[in-house]
N, C-alpha and C positions, 0 to 999 in steps of 0.2 A: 504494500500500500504506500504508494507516494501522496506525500501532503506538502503542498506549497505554501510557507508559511507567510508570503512576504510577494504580495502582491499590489498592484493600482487598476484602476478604473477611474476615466477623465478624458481630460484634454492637457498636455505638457506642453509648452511652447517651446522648452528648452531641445524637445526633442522633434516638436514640431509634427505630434501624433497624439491621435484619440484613440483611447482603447477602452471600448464598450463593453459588457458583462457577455454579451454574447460572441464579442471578439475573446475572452476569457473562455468559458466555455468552449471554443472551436479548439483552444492551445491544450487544454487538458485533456481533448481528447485522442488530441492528435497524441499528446505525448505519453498517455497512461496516468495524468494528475488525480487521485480520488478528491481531494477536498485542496481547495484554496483558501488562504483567507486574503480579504480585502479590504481596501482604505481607500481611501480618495485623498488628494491635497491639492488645495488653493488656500487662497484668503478668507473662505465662508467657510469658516468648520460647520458649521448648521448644515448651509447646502452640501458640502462633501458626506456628511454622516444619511442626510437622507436620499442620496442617491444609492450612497452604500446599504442601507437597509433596504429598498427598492428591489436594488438587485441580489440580498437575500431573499426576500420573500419573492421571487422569480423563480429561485433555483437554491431551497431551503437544506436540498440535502447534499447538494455539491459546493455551497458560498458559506465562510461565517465570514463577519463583518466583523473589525474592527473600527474605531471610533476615533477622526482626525483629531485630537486634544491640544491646545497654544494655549500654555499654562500663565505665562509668565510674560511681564512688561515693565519694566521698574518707574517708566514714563504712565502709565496706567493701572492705577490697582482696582479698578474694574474688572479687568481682565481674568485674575484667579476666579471672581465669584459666578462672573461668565463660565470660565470654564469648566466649575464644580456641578454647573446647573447644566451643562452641556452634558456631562457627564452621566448624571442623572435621565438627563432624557433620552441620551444613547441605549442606555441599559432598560429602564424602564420601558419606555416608549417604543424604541426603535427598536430591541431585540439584538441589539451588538452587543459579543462577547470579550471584546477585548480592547487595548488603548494603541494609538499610532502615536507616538512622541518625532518632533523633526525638531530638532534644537536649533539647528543651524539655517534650515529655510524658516525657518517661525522667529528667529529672533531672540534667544534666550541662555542664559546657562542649566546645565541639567540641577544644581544645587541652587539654584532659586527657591529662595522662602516660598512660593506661589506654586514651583512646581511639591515641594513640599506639601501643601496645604493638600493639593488634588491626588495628591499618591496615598495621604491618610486616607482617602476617600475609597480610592483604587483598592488599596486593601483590605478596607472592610467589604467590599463587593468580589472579592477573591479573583480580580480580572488578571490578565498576564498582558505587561505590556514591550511593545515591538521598539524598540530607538533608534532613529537613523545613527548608525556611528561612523566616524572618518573625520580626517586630516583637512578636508576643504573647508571648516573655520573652525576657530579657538571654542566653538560652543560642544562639539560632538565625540571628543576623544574618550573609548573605552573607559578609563581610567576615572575620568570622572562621573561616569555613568554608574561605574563600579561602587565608590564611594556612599554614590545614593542607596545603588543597593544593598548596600549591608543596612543600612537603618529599615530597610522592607524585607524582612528574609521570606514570610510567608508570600511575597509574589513573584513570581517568574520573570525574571527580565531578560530579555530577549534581543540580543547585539546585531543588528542586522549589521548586516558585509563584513561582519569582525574585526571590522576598524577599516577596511579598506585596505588599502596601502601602506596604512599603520596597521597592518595584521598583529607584527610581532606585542605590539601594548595589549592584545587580545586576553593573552593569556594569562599574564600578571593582572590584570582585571577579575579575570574570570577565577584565581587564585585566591582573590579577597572576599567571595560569597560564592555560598554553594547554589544560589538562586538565578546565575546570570549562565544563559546559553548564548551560542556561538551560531551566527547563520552565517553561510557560504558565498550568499549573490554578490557579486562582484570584487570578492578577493581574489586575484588572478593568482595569488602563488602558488602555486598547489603541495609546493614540498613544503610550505608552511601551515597547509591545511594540514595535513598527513603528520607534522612535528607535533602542534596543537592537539593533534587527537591522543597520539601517544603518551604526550604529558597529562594531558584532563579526563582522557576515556571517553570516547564515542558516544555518551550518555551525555555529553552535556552540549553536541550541535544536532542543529536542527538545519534542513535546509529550503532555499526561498531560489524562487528567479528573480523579485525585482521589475515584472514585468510592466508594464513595454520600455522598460530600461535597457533590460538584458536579453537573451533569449533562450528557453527552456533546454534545448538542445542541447547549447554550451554547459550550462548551469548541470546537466545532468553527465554531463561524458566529463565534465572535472571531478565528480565523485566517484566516476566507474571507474575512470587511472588510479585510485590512492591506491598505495599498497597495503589495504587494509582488508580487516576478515568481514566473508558475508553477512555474515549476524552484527557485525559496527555498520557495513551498509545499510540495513533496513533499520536498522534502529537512527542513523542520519537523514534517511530518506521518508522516515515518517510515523517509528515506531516514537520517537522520543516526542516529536510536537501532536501526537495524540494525545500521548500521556498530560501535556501542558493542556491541551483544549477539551478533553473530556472527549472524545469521542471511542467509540467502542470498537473495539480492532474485530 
């Protein structure tokens, strides 16, 4: 069972591509994906969350939704109370099971008082949340991502690209709480994916395409190279981000 932990639905200008739920749906078939999950990101967390619930209840047994979250603004402290109540209507309302954190396209640090405030919240709602991480600004490096999560042990935090290009900060992160996993989309190294596993054990990545970032293809022939055993396979490929999302293998 392959699960895609680490998906989009939108319009990206950066990439100058829309990728509709039904454009989702065509990739996971094409590829063997059982379950994706999905976020939207702009500037309307509101409208990105209810698009994404939309396209859950489209296709309830193949989509779980995560929920776009911009916690923080140190120029706005509206914003937290937005986002707590965002939160709320995600879960409540819209039936999304999880949080999409962008520190770096939202504008924030991960150890904002704010982002604080909404993770107490996250936690009592038992959600597991996704965090863009990587090197392209001072907002998103592992490390400090890591920090947060030792004050949240009961939540799953979940390192998309495992730093990127800062792969190697992945690990020493993931060293300081037994709650933070390791997603694969777009860390191109592969003998660092393969080092990372050996030190932390297979049990603590999960894998993602990134899509229409990346493309599933890639994302999936970087996991077949590792030189790792079949049962750390399936457990990368979908065993491990079941066990985070509740779904029944």
């Amino acid at each position: 069972m392959i699960v895609d932990i680490h998906c989009h639905i939108g319009t990206y200008t950066d990439i100058n591509q829309t990728f509709t739920c039904e454009d989702l749906l065509k990739s996971m078939r094409k590829y063997g994906i059982y379950v994706s999950v999905v976020s939207k990101l702009s500037k309307n967390t509101r409208a990105d969350n209810d698009e994404v619930s939309e396209a859950v209840r489209k296709y309830p047994s193949r989509l779980i939704g995560f929920a776009h979250i911009d916690p923080a603004d140190p120029g706005d402290p509206k914003r937290a109370k937005a986002a707590l109540e965002e939160v709320e209507r995600a879960v409540n309302s819209l039936g999304l099971k999880g949080v999409k954190f962008h520190p770096s396209r939202d504008g924030y640090f991960p150890f904002a008082e704010e982002v604080y405030t909404v993770m107490k919240r996250i936690e009592e709602l038992k959600l597991p949340v996704l965090w863009h991480t990587g090197p392209s600004s001072v907002r998103a490096f592992p490390l400090q991502i890591a920090y947060v999560a030792k004050d949240f042990p009961k939540v799953p935090f979940i390192l998309g690209h495992m730093g990127l290009m800062g792969a190697a900060e992945a690990v020493p992160a993931a060293k300081l709480s037994g709650n933070i996993y390791l997603e694969t989309a777009a860390c191109a190294e592969t003998a660092v994916i393969e080092l990372a596993i050996k030190e932390l054990g297979a049990e603590r990545f999960v894998w993602g395409t990134d899509q229409p970032y990346l493309h599933p293809s890639v994302e999936l022939k970087k996991i077949e190279v590792l030189n790792i055993s079949a049962e750390d396979r399936r457990k990368i490929l979908g065993e491990n981000a079941a066990k985070i999302l509740g779904i029944k293998v």
